[in-house]
PAGU-961061 format. One record per residue: residue in one letter; x, y, z of N, C-alpha, C, O in turn. Coordinates in steps of 0.02 Angstrom, whole numbers, plus 50000, padded with zeros to 5 digits. Layout:
<pts>
AXYZXYZXYZXYZ;...
</pts>
This chain:
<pts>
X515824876950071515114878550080515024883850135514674888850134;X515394881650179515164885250244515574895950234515474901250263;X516014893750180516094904050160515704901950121515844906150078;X515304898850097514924902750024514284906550089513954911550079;X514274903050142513734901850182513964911250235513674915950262;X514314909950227514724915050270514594923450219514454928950242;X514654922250174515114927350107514164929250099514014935250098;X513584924150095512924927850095512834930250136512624935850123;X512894928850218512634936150265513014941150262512744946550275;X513854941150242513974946250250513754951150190513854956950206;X513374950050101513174952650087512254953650111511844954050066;X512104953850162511354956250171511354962150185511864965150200;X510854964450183510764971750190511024974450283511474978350297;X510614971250328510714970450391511474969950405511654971550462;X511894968250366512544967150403512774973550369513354974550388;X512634977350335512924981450289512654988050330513034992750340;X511944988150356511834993050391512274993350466512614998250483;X512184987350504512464988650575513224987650569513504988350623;X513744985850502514344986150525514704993850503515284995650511;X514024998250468514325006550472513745009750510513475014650485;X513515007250573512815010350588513315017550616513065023050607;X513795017250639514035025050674514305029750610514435035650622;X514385027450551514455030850505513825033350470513465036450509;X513645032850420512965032050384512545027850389512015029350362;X512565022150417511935018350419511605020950473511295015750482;X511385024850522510875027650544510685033350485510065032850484;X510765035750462510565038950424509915036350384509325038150385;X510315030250339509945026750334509255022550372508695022850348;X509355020050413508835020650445508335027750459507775029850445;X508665028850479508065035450479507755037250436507185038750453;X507915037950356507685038550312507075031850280506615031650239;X507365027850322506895023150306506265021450370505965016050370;X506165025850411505735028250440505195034150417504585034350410;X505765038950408505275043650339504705039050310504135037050321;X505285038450262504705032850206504305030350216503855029650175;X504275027650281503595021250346503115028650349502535027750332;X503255033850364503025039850396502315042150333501705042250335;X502975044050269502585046250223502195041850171501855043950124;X502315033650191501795028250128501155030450194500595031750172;X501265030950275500835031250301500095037250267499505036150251;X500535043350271500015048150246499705047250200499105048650203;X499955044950143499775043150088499135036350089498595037250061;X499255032550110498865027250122498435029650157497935031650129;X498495030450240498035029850306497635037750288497025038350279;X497975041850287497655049750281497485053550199497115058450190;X497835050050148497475050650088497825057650065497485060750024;X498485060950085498825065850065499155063249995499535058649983;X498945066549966499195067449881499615060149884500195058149889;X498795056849874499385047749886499475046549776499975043849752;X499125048249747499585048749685500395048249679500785044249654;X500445053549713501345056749702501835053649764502395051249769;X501125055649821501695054249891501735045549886502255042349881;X501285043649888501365034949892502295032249851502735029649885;X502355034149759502805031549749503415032949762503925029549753;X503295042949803504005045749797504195044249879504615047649907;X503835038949912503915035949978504285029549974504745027350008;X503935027049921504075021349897504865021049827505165017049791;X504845026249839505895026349807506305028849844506905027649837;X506025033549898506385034549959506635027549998507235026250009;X506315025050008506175016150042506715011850022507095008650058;X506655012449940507045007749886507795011549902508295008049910;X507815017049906508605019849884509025020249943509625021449936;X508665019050024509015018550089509145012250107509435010850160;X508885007150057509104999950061509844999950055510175002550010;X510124995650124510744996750113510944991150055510524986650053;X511464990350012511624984649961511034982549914511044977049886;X510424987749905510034986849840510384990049785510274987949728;X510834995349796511204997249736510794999849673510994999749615;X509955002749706509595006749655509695010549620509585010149559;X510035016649660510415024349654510945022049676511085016749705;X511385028549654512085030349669512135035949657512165038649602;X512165039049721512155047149733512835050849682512805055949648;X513465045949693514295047249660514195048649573514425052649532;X513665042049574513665042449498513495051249465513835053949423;X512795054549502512635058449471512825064949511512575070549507;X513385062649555513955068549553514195070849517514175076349488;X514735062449516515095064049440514815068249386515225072149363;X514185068449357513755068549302513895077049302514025080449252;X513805079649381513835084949362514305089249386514165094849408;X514955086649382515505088649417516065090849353516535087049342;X516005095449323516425098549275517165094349248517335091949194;X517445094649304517985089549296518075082649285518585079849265;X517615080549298517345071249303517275071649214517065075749174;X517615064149209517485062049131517055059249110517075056349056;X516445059549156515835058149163515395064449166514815063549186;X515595071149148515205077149150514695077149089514875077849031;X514025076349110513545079249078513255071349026512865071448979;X513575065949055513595059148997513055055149052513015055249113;X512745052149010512235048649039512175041249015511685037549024;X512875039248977513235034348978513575030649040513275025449054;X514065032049076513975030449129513605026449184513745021649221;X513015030749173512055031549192512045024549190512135020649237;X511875022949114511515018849082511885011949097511555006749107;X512815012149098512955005549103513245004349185513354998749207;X513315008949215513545006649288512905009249339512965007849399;X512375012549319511795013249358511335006149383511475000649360;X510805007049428510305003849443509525005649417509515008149360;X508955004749447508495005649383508335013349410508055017049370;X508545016649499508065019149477508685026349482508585031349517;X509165025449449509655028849411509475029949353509655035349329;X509125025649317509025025849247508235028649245508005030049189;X507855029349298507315031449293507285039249297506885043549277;X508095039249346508105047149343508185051249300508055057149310;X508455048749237508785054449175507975055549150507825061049126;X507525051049157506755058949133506765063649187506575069349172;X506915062749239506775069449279507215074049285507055079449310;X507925072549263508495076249240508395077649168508575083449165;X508275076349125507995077849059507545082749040507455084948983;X507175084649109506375086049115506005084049080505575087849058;X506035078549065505325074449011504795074249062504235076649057;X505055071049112504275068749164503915075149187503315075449175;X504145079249213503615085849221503185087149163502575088049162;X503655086849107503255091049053502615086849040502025088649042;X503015077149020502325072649000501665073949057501055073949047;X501985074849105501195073549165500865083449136500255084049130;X501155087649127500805094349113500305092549022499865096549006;X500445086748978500075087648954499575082548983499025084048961;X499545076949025498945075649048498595078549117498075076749145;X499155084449139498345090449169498275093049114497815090049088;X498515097749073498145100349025497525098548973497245101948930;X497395090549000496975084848968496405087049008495845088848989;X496685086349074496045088049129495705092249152495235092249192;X496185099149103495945107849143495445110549091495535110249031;X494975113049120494385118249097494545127249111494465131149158;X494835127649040495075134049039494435140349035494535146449040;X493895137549026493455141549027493255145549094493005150949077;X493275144649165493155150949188493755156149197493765161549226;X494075153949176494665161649163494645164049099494915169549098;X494385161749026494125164448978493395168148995493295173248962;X493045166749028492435168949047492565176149088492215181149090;X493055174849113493365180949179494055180649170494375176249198;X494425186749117495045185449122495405188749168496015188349169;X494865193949235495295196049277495475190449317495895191649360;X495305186049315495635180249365496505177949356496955175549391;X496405180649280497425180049257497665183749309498175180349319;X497695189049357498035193849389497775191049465498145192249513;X497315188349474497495183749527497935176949534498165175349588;X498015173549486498355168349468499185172849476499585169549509;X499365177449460500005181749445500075182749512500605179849523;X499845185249575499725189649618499865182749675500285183449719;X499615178649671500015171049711500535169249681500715163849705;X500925170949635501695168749637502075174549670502695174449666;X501835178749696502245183649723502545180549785502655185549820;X502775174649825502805170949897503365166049843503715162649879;X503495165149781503915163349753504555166949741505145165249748;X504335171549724505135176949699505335182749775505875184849795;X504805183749796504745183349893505235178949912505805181049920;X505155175049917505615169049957506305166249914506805163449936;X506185167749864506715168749830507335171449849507875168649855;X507125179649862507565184649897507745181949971508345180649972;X507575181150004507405178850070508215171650073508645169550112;X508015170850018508515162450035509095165050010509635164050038;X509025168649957509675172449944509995175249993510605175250004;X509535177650025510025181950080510165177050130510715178350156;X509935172850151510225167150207510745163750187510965159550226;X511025164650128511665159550125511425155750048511875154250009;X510715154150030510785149649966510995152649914510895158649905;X511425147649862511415151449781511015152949767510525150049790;X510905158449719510415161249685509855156449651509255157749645;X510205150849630510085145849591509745140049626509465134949606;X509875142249682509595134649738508985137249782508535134049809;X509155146049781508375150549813508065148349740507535145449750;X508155148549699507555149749645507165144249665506565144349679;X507625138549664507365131249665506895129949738506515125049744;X507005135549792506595134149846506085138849847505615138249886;X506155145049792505595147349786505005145449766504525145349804;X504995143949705504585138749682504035133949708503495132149684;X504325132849761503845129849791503465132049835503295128549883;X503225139049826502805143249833502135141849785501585140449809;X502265142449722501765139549670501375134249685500835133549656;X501635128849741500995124149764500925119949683500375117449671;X501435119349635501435116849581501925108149562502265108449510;X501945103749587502315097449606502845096149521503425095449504;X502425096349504503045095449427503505098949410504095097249402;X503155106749402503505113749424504185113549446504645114549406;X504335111849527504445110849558505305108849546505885110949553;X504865102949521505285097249503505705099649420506315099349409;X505335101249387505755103249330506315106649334506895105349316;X505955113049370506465119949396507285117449430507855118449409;X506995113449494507435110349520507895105449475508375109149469;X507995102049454508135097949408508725102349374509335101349368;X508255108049354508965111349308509435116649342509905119649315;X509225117149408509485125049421510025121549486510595123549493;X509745116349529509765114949609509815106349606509775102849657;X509875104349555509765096449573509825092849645509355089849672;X510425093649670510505091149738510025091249797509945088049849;X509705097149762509075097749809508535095449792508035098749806;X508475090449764507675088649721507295086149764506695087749763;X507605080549826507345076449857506815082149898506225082749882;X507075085149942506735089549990506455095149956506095099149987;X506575095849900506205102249871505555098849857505075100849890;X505445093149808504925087549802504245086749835503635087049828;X504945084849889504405082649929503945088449989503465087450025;X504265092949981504215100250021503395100049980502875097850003;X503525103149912503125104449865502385100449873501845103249883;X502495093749868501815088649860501675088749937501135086349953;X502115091349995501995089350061501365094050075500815091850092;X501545102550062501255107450074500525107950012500015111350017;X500715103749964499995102649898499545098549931498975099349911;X499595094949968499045088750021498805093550076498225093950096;X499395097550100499125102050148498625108450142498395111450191;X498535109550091497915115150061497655117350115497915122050144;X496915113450145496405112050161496595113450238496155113850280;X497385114250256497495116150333497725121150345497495124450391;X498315123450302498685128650268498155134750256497905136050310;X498045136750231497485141850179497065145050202496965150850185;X496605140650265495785142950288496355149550331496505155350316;X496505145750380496755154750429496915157750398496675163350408;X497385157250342497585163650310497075168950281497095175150286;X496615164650247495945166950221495785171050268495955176950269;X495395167650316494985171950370495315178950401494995183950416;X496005177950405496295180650443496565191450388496725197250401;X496465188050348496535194050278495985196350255495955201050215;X495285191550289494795196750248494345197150313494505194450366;X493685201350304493115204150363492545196550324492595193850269;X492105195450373491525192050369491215195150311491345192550256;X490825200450312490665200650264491025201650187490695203150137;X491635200750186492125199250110491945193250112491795191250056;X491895189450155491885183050129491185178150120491085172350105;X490825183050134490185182250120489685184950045489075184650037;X490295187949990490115191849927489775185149898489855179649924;X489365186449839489005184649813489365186549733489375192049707;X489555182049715489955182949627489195182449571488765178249578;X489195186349533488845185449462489075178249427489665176449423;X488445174049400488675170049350489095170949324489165176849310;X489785165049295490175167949231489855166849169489415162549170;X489935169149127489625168849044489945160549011490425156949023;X489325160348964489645153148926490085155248911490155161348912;X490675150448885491415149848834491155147548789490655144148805;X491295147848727491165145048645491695139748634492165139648674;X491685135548587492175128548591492605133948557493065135948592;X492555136348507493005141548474493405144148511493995143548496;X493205148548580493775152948607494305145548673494865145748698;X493835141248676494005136148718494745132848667495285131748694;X494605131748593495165130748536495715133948541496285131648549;X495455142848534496145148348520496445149248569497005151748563;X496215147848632496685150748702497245146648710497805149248709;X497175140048717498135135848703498425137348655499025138348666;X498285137848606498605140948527498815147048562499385147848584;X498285151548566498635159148577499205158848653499705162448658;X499045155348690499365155148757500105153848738500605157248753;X500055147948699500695143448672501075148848641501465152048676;X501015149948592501405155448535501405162748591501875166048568;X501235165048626501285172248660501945170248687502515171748667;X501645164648762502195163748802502775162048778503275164948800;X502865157048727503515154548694503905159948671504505160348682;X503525164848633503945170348599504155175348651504695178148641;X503755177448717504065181148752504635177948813505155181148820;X504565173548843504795166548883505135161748836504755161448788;X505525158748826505685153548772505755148648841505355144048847;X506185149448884506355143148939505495140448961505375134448953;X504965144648985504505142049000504065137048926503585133148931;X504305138248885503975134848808503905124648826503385121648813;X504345122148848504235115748878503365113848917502935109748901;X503415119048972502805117849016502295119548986501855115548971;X502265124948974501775127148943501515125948885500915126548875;X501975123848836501655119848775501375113048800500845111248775;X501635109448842501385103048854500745106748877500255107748841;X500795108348933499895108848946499375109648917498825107048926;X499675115548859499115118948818498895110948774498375107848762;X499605109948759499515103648693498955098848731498505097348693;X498895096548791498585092448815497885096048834497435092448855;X497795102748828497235104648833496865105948782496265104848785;X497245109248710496875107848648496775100348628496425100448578;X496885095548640496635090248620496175088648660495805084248639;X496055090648715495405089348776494725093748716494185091548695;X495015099748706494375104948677494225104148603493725106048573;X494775100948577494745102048499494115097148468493755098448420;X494105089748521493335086248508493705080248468493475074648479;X494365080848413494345074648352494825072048362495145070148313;X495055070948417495885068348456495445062448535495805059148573;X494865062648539494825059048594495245056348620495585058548666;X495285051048594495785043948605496435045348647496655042548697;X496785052848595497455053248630497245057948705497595057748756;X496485062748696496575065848759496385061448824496585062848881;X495895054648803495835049948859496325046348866496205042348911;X496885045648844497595041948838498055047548901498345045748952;X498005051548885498535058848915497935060048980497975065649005;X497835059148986497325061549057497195054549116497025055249174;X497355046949079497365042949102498025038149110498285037549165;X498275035349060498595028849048499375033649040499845031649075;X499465038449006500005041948985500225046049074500785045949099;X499575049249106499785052649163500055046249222500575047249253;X499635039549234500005036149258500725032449268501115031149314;X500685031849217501435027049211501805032549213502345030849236;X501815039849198502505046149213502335045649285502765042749318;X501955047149310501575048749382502125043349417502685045449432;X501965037149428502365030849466503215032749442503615033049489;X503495033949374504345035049360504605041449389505185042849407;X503895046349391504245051949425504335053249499504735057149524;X503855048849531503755048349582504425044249638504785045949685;X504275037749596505035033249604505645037449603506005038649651;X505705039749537506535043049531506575051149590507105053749606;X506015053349607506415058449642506465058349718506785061649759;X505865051449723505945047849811506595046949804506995049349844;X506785043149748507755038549755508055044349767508515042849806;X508075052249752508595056349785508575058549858509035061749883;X508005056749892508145058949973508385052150018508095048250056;X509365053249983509745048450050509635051050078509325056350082;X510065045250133510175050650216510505057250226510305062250255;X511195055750185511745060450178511385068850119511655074250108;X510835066650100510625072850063510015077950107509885083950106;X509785072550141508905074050176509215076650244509145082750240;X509535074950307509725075250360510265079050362510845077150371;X509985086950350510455091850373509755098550390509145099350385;X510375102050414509885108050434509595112150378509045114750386;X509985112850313509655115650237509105109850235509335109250291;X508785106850229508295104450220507675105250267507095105350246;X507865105650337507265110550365507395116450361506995118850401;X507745121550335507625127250288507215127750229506785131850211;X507445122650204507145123750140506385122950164506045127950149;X506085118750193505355115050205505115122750246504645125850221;X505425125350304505295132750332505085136950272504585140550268;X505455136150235505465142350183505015140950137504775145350100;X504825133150134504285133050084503595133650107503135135350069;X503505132250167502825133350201502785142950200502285145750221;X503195145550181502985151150203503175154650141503255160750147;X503275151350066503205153949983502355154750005501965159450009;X502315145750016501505145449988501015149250034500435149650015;X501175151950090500795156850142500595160750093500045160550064;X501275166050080501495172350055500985171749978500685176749961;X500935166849947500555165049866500035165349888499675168549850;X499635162649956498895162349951498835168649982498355172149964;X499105170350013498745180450050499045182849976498695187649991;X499285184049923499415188149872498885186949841498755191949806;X498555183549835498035183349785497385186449818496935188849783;X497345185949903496595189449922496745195849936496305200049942;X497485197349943497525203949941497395206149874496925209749860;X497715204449842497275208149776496535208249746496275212949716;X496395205149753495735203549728495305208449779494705209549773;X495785211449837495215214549892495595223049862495195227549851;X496055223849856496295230049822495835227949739495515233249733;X495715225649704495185225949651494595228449656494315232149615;X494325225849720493615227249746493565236549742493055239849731;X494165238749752494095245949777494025248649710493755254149702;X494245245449665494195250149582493255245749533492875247949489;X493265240449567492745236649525492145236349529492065234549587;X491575237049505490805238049495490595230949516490085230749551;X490795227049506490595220349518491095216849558491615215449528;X491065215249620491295215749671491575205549665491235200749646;X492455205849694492465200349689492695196749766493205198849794;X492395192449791492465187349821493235186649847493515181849820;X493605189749887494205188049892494565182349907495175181249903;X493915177149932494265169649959494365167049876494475160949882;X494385168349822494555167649759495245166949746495515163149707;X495585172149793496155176049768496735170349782497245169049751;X496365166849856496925162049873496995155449833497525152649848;X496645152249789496785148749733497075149849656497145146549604;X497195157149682497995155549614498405151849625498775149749580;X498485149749699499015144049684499145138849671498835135049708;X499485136149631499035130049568498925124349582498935119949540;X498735122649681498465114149688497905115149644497455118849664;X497825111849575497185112049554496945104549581497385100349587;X496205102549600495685109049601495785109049682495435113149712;X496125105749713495925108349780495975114649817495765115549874;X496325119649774496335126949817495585130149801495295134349836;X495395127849752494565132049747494135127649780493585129349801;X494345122749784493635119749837493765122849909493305123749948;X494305124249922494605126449986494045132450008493625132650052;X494285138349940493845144349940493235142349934492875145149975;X492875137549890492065135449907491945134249961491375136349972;X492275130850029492175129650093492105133950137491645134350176;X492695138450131492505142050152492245149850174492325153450223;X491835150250099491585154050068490655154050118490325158250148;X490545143750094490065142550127489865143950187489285145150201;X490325143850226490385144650301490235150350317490155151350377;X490145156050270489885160550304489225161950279488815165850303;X489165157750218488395159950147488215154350157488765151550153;X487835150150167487515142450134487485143150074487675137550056;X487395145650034486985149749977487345153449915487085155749865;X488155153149939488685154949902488995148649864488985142849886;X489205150349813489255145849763490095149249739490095153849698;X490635147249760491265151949739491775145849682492235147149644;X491535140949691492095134849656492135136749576492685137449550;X491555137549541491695138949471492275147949474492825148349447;X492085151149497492555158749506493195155149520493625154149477;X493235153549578494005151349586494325146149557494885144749580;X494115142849513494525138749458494685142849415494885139549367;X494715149349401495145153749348495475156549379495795160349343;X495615157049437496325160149455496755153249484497345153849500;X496385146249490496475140449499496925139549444497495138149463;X496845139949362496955136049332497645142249301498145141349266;X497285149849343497955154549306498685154249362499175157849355;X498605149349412499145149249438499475145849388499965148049358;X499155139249376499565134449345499985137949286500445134949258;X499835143349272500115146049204500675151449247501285152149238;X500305154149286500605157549314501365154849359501885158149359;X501265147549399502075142549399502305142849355502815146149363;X502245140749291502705138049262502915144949211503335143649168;X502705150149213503015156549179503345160049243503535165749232;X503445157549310503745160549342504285153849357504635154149408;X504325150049330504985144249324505285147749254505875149449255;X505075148249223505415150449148505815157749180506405158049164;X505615161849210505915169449217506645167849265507225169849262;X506245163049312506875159949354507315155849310507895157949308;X507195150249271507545148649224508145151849175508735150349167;X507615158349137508155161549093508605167449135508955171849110;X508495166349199508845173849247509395168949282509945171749289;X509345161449308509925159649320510195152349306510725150049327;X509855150149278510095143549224510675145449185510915141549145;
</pts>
């Protein structure tokens, strides 16, 4: 009795952490401070607690010492050429834990794509049909993506692992995650969480930059109504979006068909059911597996190095570089355009939808009571989102 008694503490977690605490179990711990850190924000401060809450909450699960959730070896192996385990998700399935097995959708890229058709459930493509110069502001904020791209290249990352930290310039969380997934895996954890860290951060991020790129009175313009959309052109734009991009892009055809798909069934009117299904019940349950499986990749041994506050450096300053690209342009537009546009617009191409255009409604107000900018900046709002994930596809088919 007394080893059976013996043989259970020494499997507890506690004995497993403090008898390698000078090896990896501080690590562990620390990581499981994170996690205390980030369920905090999520909960107490209300930062993108959707995403951050569960991908806190698999961070948590996977630094348990002897929960045996993940296994970092396993999906080494997986992708280690030589391993007789290369590329098999067999393995996975019979010597994994759950949230090993939760990971092959986000290695699969199923989970990005399912959650893009329930935003595409939720997006109103009509003020960028109404105003399609807003497509070239949406374009004009991924420039802090392929920017930083170069940038990481030249510091030492693979080509393949800058792409993956570019990206998170786009201010796009699935994105993100897809890209990474196929190009950089090892880096998912901190790319992730980089991504959804700096998407909560909008609203702190953005205003100086704003102010700081345009004069008082730019930011005091007064936009023209946009024109109604017809359900008709609200129909043909995912159709036409879908079939353009696929045929010129094939790698971006995943994202972008999901969205559209989830947005023609929002507009089409005779699909309800599935678009209140995909915007609700379908976006949750991916939302919590995707969230889970890519918290489970930030161990200690992956999160706690100096490339990971690189990468987070480098991503605060994609998404800088994305929101001044868009008011710079939109303020170089002003110089050719009769109808003068609003440059705090420019900085919501980057695709936190909707919070980068309420950003620009704020502080738009602040200088107008009387200015009304949120409907304008949801089309370069909603042309980032197009605009990520056709700048994951270019990165995709250039080094995948």
């Amino acid at each position: 009795m007394w080893t059976d008694i013996l043989e259970f503490f020494q499997k507890m977690g506690f004995m497993q952490m403090g008898a390698d605490f000078m090896g990896v179990g501080w690590q562990q711990l620390v990581m499981l401070f994170v996690s205390f850190f980030l369920l905090y924000l999520a909960i107490k401060k209300q930062y993108e607690p959707l995403l951050l809450l569960p991908i806190a909450f698999g961070m948590l699960l996977t630094n348990l010492p002897g929960a045996n959730m993940f296994h970092q070896e396993l999906w080494s192996a997986f992708l280690d050429p030589s391993s007789p385990t290369y590329h098999s998700y067999g393995a996975i399935l019979k010597e994994g834990g759950l949230l090993d097995v939760l990971y092959i959708g986000v290695k699969a890229g199923v989970y990005p794509c399912l959650i893009f058709i329930g935003v595409g459930a939720m997006t109103d493509f009509g003020p960028l049909i109404a105003n399609p110069k807003s497509l070239l502001l949406g374009a004009a904020a991924q420039i802090g993506i392929f920017v930083t791209f170069l940038c990481a290249n030249a510091m030492g990352f693979t080509e393949a692992e800058a792409g993956s930290i570019g990206i998170i310039g786009g201010a796009d969380g699935p994105t993100s995650i897809f890209l990474t997934s196929k190009l950089a895996p090892h880096l998912l954890g901190p790319i992730a969480i980089a991504a959804y860290s700096y998407m909560a951060l909008v609203p702190v991020i953005q205003p100086p930059i704003m102010r700081l790129l345009t004069t008082k009175e730019e930011r005091a313009i007064k936009m023209k109504q946009l024109r109604a959309v017809s359900k008709t052109e609200k129909i043909i734009f995912p159709i036409m979006v879908s079939t353009i991009v696929a045929l010129i892009l094939p790698d971006a055809a995943p994202l972008i068909g999901c969205l559209m798909l989830g947005n023609l069934m929002k507009e089409c009117g005779v699909v309800d059911r599935l678009s209140k299904t995909a915007q609700n019940e379908l976006m949750n349950i991916v939302v919590i597996f995707l969230g889970l499986s890519v918290g489970a990749t930030a161990t200690g041994a992956s999160f706690l190095n100096w490339q990971t506050l690189m990468i987070l450096a480098m991503g605060i300053i994609a998404f800088g570089l994305g929101s001044g690209g868009g008011v710079l342009l939109a303020k170089l537009m002003n110089l050719f355009s009769k109808d003068k546009i609003n440059p705090l617009i420019g900085s919501a191409g980057v695709s936190a939808v909707p919070m980068a255009a309420r950003v620009s409604q704020q502080v738009g107000q602040e200088e107008n009571p009387g200015n009304f900018l949120l409907m304008h900046a949801m089309g370069p709002n909603v042309a980032g989102v197009i605009g990520s994930a056709v700048a994951a596809g270019i990165l995709l088919t250039m080094l995948g």
